[in-house]
N, C-alpha and C positions, 0 to 999 in steps of 0.2 A: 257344639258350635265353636266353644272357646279353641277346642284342640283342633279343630280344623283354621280357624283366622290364624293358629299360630302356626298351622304346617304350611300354608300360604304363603305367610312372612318368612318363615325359613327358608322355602322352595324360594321367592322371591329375593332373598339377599343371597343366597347361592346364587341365583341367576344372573343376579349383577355381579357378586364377585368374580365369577367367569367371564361375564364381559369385559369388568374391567382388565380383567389380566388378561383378554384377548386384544386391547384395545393397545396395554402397555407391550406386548409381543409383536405388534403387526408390523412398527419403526421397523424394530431389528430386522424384520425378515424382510422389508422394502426397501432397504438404503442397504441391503447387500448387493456387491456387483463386481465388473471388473474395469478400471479405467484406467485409459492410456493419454501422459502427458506428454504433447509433442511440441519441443523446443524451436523455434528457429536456429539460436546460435548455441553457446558452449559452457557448460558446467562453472566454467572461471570466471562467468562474467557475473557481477554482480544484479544486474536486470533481471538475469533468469534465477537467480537463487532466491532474489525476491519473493519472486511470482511462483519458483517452489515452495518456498513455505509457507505464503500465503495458500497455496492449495492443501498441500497437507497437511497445514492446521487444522482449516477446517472438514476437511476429508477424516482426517484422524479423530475429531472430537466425535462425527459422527455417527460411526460406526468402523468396530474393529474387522467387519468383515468385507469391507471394501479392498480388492486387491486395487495394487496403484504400477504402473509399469511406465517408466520416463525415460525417454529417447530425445537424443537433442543431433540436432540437423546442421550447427557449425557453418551456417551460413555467413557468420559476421566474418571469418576468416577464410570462405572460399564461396564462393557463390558464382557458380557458370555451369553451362549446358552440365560437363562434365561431371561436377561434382553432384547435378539432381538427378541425372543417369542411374548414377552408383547409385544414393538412397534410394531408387525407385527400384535397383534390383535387389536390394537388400534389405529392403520392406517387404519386398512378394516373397523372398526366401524363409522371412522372419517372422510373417504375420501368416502364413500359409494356414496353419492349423489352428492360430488362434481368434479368439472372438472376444469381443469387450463392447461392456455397454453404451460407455461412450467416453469419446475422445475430446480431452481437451489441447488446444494448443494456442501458443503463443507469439506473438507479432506475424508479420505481414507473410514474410517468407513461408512459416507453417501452413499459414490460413491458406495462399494459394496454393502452395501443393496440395492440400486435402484438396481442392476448387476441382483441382482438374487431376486430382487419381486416388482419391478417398473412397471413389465408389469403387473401383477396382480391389482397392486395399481392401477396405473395412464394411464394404455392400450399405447398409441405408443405416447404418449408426448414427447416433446423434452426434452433432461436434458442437460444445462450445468453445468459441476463441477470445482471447484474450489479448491487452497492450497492441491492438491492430489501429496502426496512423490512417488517415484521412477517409476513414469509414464512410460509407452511403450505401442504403441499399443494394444498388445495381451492383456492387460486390459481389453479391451471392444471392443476385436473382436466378430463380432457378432450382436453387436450393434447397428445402423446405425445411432440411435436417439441422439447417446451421445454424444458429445464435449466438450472442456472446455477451461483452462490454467494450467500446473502442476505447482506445486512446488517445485524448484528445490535448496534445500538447498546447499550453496555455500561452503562447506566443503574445495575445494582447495583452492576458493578464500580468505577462513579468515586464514589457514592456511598460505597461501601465505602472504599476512599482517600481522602474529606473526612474521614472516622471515624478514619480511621488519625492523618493529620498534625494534623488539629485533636479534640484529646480531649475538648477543652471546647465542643464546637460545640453550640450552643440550636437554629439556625435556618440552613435551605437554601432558598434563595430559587431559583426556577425561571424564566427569562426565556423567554414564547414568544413568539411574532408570527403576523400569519395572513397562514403561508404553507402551501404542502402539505406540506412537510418534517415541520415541527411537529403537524400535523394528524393525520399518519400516526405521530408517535413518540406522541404524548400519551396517549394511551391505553395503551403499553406502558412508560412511565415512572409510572402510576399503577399499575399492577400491580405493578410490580418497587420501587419506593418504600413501598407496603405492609407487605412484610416486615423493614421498618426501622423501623414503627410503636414508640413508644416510648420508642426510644432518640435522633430527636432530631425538631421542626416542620418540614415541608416547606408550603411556601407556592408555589402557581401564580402568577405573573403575566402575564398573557396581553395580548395585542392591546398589543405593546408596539413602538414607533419606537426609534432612535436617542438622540432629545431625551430623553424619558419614560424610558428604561431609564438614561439617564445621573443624570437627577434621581433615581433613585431610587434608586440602587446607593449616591451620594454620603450614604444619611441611615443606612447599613447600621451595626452596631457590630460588636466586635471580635469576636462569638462568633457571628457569622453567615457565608455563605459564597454563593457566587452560581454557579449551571450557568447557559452557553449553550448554547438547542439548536438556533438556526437563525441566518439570515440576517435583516440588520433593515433597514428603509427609515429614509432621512434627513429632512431636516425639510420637503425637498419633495418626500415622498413614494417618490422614487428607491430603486429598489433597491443595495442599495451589495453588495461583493464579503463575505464569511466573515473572511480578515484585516483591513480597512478596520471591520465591524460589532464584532469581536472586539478590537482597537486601541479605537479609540473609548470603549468601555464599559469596559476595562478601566483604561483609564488614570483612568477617573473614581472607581477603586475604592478605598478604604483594605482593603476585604477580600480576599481570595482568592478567584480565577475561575478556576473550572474548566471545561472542556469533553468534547468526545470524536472529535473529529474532525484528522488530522492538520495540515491546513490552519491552524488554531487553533493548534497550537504556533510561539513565537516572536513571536508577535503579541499576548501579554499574558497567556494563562492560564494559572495555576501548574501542570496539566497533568490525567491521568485516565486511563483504561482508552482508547487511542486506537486509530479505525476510519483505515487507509491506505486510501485511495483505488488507490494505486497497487498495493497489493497484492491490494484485490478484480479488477483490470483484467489484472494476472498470470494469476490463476485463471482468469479467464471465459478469456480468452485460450491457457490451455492446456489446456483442455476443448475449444473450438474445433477446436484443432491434433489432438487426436484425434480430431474428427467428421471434419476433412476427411484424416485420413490412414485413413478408414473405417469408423472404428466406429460401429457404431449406437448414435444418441440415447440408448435405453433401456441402453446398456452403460456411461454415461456419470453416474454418480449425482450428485445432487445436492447443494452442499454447504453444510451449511448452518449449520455450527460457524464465524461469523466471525474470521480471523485475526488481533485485537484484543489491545494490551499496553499495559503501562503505563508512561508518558512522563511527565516532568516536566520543567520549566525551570528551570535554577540561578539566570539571574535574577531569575527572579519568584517562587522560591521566596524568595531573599536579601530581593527589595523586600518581602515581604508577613511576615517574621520568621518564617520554617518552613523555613528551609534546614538546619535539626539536627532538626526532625521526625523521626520515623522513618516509612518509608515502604513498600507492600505489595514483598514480598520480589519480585525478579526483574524490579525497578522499572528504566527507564534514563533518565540525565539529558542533556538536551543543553545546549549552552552553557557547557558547565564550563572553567573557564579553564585552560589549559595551562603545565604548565611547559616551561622551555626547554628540559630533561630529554625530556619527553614529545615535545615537535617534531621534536627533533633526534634523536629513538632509534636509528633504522636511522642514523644518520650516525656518533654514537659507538659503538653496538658493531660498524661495519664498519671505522672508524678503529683501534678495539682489536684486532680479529679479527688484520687488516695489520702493525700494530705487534708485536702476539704472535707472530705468522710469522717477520718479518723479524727479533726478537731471535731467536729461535730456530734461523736460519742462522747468524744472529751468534756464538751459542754454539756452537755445529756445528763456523764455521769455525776460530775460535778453539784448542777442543779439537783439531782436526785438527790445527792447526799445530806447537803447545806436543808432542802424539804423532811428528810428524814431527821437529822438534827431536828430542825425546828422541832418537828412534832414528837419527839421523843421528849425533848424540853419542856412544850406544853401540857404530854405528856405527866413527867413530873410535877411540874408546877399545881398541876389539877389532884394528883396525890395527896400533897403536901399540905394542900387546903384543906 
């Protein structure tokens, strides 16, 4: 009887060890696939680098057998009939033989073109999209394949943060340019700016270059304050990068520049309610990683609550006199200067840690000794009687 309960327990711990190494094998073989990222704009721009490497971090952490294939569609520098012609012919040339599990892509421009030739392209593959402005449903009603995270540029929130650090603000000067960027926010900065009626002028200025936005910012006074919300061309015309447009203009500022985009910190604006790139590219990216480890699109919700906070810069708060501002609670600063204290932290309390240890045998050995004494003493003494 005994040698059977124990061939039982042995057959029984084989049969879970097999489970569990079938349990630890099944990941690997579920999160393998082939996935295609499709860009709106262009390799240089910092937006999309973001949102690459937020996907391919998390693509990459979780499984090496994910193949990854990234196409970028250069819409920010050409965008007309013409130039969605071409990618439409040179998708059908390029994609003709191939298949992927599912597509992710990036702001508005990508999203519609899947809209209306995804199914041509890629037949009923799933898409998640990423960084897409003024998201709702009806979007991609119709759809069933699509999901994603939108981007919901925080217009009240940075607004609400000019209010906070500058109490005395008259006027918020609004820099657009025409590009799609601005095209697709401007209407939901005019909505969301509304309910600030009152309390201070917001002023549009649109179809604005490099030259012109610099000339202008330079005639601002002290109780005014300036949003960028896009990308700007230089004086020939060239589209220039987010930090080069946001440098530029800011440096020409006696006022305060604010923005909303992480790209933008660092490169001159006292800071705002900031959209990461790299963290809309996380998301879309592990919405992905459960489509291909099998859940169905529809099990997969939508998300549409931007993960957006509020960033500031210690130096641009110091150069523009609002570094003792107070600022919306839960704010964070970068740039702040460190103390030697602050550097060295983990070096002094592991130096302290060591030193406390080792006085601490010190004491030990010590008290041993002077106890051995004694008793060697008493010892004697007890002889000698």
């Amino acid at each position: 009887m005994r040698r059977v309960k124990s061939c039982i327990r042995i057959h029984l711990l084989g049969a879970g060890a097999f489970v569990l190494m079938l349990c630890m094998c099944l990941p690997a073989f579920a999160l393998s696939g082939s996935v295609l990222i499709l860009h709106s704009y262009h390799p240089g721009l910092t937006w999309d680098q973001s949102i690459q490497q937020g996907i391919q971090t998390v693509l990459g952490a979780a499984s090496e057998e994910i193949s990854i294939q990234t196409e970028y569609m250069d819409t920010k520098r050409k965008s007309d009939p013409v130039q969605y012609a071409d990618l439409l012919q040179n998708y059908r040339h390029k994609f003709a033989q191939r298949h992927f599990d599912v597509v992710i892509c990036s702001d508005n421009n990508a999203l519609n073109f899947l809209l209306d030739h995804g199914d041509e392209l890629f037949g009923n593959t799933p898409v998640v999209f990423c960084g897409v402005n003024n998201f709702t449903p009806d979007l991609i009603a119709g759809h069933e394949q699509f999901t994603g995270v939108a981007e919901a540029v925080a217009f009240g929130g940075t607004i609400e943060a000019v209010l906070t650090l500058q109490s005395d603000i008259r006027r918020i000067f609004v820099y657009g340019a025409p590009t799609s960027t601005w095209q697709q926010n401007k209407e939901m900065f005019l909505r969301e700016s509304a309910a600030f009626g009152g309390r201070v002028e917001f002023v549009v200025v649109d179809e604005l270059d490099i030259p012109k936005a610099k000339q202008h910012i330079a005639s601002l006074g002290k109780d005014d304050a300036v949003l960028l919300t896009s990308v700007y061309r230089d004086a020939q015309g060239e589209l220039t990068s987010f930090e080069e447009s946001t440098r530029e203009i800011s440096q020409a500022a006696k006022v305060p520049v604010y923005g909303f985009w992480d790209f933008q910190l660092g490169s001159g604006i006292v800071g705002g309610k900031i959209i990461s790139g790299e963290a809309q590219g996380e998301t879309a990216a592990q919405m992905a990683l459960r489509i291909l480890s099998g859940t169905p699109v529809s099990e997969v919700p939508i998300v549409t609550e931007s993960p957006n906070r509020y960033y500031f810069d210690h130096v641009n708060l110091a150069r523009v006199g609002l570094l003792n501002a107070p600022r919306p609670e839960g704010s964070l600063v970068i740039n702040e200067p460190t103390s030697w204290y602050r550097e060295n932290k983990t070096l002094i309390w592991t130096a302290l840690s060591v030193f406390t240890f080792l006085m601490l045998i010190i004491v030990f050995l010590v008290v041993n000794i002077l106890q051995r004494r004694r008793a060697q003493a008493m010892l004697r003494e007890s002889e000698e009687g």
